[in-house]
C-alpha positions in Angstrom: 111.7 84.7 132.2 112.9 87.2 130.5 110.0 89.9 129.2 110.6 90.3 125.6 110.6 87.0 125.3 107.4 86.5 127.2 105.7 89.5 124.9 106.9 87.8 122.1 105.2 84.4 122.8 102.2 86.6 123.7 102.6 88.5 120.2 102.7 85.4 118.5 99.9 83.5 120.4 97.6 86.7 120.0 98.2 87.9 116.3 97.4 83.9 115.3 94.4 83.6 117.9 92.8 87.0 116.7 93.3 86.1 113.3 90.9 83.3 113.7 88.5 85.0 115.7 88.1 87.6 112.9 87.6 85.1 109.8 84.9 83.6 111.9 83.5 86.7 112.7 83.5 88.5 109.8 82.1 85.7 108.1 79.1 84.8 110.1 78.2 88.0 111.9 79.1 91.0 109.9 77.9 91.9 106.5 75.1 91.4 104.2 74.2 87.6 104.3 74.6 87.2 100.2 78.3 89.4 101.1 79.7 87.2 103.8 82.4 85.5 101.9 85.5 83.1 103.8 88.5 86.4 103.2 92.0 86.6 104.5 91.1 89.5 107.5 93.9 91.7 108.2 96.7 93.8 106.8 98.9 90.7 106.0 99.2 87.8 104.0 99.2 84.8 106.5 97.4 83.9 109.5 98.0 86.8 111.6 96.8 90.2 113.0 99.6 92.5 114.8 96.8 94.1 116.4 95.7 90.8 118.5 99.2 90.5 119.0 99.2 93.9 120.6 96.1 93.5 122.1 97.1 89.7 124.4 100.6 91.5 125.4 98.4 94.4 126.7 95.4 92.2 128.0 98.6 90.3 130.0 100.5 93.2 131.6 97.1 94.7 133.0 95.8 91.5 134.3 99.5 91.2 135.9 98.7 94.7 137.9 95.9 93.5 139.7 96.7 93.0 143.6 99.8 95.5 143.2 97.7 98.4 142.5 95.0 99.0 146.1 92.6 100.7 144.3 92.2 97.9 141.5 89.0 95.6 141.5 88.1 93.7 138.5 85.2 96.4 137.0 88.3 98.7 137.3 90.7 96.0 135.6 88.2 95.6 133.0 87.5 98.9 132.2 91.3 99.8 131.5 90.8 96.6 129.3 88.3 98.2 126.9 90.1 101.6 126.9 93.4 100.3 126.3 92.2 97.7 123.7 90.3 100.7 122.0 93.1 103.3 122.7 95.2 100.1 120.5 92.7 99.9 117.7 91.9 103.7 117.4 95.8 104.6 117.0 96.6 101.7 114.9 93.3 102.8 112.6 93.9 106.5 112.3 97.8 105.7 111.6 96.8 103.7 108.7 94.0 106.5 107.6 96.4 109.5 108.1 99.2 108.2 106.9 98.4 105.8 104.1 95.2 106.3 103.0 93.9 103.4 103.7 90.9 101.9 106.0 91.6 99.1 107.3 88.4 98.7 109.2 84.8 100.5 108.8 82.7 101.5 111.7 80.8 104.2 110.0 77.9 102.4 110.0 78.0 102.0 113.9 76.2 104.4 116.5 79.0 106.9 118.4 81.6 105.7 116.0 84.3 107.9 115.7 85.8 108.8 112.0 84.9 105.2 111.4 87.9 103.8 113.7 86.3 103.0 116.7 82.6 102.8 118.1 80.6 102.3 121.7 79.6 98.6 120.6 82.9 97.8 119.8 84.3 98.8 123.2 81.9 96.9 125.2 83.4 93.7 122.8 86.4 94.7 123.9 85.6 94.4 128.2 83.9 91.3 127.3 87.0 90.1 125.5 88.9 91.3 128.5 86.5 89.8 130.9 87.0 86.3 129.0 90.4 87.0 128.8 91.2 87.1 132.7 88.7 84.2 134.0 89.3 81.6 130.9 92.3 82.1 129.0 94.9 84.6 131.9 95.8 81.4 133.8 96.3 79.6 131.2 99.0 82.0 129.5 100.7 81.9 132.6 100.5 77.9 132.4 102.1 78.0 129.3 104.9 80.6 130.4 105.8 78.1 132.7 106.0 75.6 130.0 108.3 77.7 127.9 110.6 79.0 130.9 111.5 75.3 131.4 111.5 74.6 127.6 113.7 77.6 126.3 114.5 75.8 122.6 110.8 76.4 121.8 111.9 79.8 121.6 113.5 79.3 117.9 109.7 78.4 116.8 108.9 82.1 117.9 111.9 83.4 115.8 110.2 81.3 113.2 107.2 83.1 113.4 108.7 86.4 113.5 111.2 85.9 110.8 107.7 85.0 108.3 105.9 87.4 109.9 108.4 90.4 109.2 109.3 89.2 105.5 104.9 88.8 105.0 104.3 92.5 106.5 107.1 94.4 104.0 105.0 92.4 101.8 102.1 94.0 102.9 103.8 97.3 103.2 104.6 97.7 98.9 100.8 96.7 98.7 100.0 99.4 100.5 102.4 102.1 99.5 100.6 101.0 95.9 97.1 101.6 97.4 98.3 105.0 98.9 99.9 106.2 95.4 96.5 105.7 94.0 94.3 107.4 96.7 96.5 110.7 96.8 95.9 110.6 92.6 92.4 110.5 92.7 92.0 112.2 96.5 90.3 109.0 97.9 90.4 106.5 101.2 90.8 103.0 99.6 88.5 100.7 101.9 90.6 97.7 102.9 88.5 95.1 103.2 85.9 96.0 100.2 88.9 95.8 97.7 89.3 92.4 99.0 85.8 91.1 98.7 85.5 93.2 95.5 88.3 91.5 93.7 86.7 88.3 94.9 83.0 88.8 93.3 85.3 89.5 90.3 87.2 86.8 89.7 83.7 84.4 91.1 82.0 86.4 88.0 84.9 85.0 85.8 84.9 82.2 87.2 88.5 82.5 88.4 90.4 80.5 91.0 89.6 82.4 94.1 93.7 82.0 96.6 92.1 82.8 99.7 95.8 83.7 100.9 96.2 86.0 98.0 93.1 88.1 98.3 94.8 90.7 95.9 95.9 88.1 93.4 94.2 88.6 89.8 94.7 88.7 86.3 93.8 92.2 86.2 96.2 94.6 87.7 95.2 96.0 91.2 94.6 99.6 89.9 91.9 98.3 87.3 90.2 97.0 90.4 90.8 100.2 92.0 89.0 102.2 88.9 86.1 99.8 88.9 85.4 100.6 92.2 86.2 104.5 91.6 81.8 105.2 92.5 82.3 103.3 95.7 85.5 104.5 97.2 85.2 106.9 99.9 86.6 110.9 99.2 89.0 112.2 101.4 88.7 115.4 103.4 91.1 117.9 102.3 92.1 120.4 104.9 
């Protein structure tokens, strides 16, 4: 079968299934207990994360190597897991940070993190995500490649997805170009995730209707939220 097509089933598969992971995640294991709130994760609007997406196509081409490459055993295989997957979050991180000024993730908290982006106990998440990957999930994915190789009009689903998907992340894209306008003003990183459950507490306070797919949705505009949290947001480094 052709390979974009199989990337972009994996793409697809990936952004959705990382998506998930995350809400659960980020709801019952990270954070204060009294700040662990049910929030969109992610850059985007829907129920997807490009960097899961990223993250299974990767996951699949490396798995596909083992037995061509002599030298490969599975510590090896998932070793190049966790450095690739981190290699993927550290560039997709520092992107965002450099070039507009936002964070979309915080590790500063974490021991050997680096600028925030990435960290040692994140890594080893990463192997074990790649371990899971290659017993429990790997022959699976090829399973269902098989399925859509002899079932080629699923095929305008995944166009589906990706028309939504591109229309949702230019979206995203004017959010952001709004967020970055405001932290070159006032020479700031605007933390991602914080604005999100920030403008949540907010509207709980008011006792506003909360659109959990509209994290940024408010009846103030998103710069007064911005100013409110003006103590908390993190200064930039000007070189």
């Amino acid at each position: 079968m052709n390979l974009f097509l199989t990337l972009a089933f994996l793409f697809s598969i990936g952004a959705t299934a990382g998506w998930v992971l995350e809400l659960f995640y980020r709801h019952f294991a990270s954070g204060k207990r009294g700040e662990r709130k049910w929030i969109n994760p992610g850059f985007c609007t829907g129920p997807y994360l490009p960097i899961y997406g990223c993250g299974l196509c990767v996951l699949f081409l490396l798995a596909s190597l083992e037995g061509k490459l002599p030298w490969m055993n599975k510590a090896v295989l998932f070793l190049m897991m966790a450095v690739a997957m981190t290699g993927i979050e550290y560039i997709a991180g520092l992107w965002c940070l450099k070039h507009t000024k936002v964070r979309l993730w915080d590790y500063s908290d974490q021991w050997g993190n680096v600028q925030g982006i990435i960290c040692p106990k994140f890594s080893l998440y990463w192997a074990i995500i790649g371990a899971l990957y290659y017993f429990l999930i790997h022959p699976r994915i090829l399973g269902a490649l098989h399925w859509l190789s002899q079932n080629l009009a699923f095929s305008f689903v995944i166009g589906m997805f990706f028309g939504v998907f591109i229309v949702d992340f230019a979206h995203s894209a004017k959010l952001v170009a709004k967020l970055r306008a405001f932290a070159e003003e006032n020479n700031v990183v605007v933390r991602y995730e914080a604005l999100k459950l920030s403008i949540r507490q907010n509207q709980e306070r008011a006792r506003e209707k909360y659109h959990f797919f509209r994290p940024f949705h408010s009846r103030l505009p998103l710069g007064e939220h911005l100013r409110q949290m003006a103590d908390t947001l993190e200064k930039r480094k000007v070189k």
